[in-house]
C-alpha positions in Angstrom: 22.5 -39.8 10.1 22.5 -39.1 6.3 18.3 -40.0 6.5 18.3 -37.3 9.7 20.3 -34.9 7.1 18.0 -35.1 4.0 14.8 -34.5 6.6 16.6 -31.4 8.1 17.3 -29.9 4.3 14.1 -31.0 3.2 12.3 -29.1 6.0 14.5 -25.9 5.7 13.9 -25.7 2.0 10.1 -26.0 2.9 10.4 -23.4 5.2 12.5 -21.0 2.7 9.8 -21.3 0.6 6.9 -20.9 2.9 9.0 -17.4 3.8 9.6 -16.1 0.1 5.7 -16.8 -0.7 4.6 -14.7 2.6 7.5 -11.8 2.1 5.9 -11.8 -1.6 2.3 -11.5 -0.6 3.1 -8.6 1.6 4.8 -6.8 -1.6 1.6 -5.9 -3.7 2.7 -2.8 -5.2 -1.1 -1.8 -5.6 -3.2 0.0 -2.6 -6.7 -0.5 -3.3 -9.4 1.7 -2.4 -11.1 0.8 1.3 -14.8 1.6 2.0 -15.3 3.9 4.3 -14.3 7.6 2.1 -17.7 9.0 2.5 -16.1 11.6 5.2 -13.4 12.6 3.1 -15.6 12.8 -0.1 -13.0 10.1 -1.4 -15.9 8.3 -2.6 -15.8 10.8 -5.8 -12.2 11.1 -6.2 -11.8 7.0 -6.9 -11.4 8.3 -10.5 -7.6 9.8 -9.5 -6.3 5.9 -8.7 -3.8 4.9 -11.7 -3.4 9.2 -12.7 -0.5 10.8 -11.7 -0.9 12.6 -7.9 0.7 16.4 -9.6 -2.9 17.4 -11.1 -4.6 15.6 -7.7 -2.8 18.1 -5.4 -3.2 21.2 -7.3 -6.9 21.1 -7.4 -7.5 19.8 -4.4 -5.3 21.6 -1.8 -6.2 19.7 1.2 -5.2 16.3 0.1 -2.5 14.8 1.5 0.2 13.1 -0.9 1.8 9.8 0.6 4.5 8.8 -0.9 5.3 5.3 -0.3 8.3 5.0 2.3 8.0 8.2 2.9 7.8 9.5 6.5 4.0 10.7 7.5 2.6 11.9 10.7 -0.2 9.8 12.2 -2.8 12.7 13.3 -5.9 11.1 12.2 -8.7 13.5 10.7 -11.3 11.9 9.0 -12.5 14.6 6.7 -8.7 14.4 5.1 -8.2 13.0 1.8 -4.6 10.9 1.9 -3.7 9.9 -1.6 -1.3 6.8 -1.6 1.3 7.0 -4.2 3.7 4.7 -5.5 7.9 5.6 -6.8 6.5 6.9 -10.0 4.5 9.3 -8.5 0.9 7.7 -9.6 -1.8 7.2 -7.3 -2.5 3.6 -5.6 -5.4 4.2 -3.6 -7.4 6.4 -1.2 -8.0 7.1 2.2 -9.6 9.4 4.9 -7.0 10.3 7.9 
């Protein structure tokens, strides 16, 4: 029974960490920049990832600021710039939609 006991804690341990390393990997704070921005001209704006999104959205009206958690609609149109930003309003990456 007690060898039975130190398999079972042995293999819930295991699986504790298998479960923190996968909730970790799905945690990277960073958005990178996907291909495919040519029909949103985000190709150009790649420059605006690390900034801060204020100056972004007043000279480009027709971006669309994502905040992070943030409730969004999920119309997709192509030729829209979406800037991803994180809690301290700075821009993680860019995408058409």
């Amino acid at each position: 029974m007690r060898q039975a006991d130190g398999w079972i804690r042995g293999s819930l341990g295991a699986m504790a960490l298998v479960g923190m390393a996968l909730t970790l990997a799905g945690c990277d704070g960073t958005r990178q920049t996907v291909s495919g921005l040519s029909s949103c001209g985000g190709e150009a704006m790649q420059g605006w990832i690390g900034q801060p999104a204020g100056p972004l959205a007043s000279q480009l009206p027709g971006v669309r600021v994502l905040d992070s958690g943030s409730p969004t609609t999920y119309d997709f149109r192509p030729e829209r710039l979406n800037a991803h930003v994180n809690s301290d309003g700075v821009v993680t990456g860019l995408s058409c939609g």
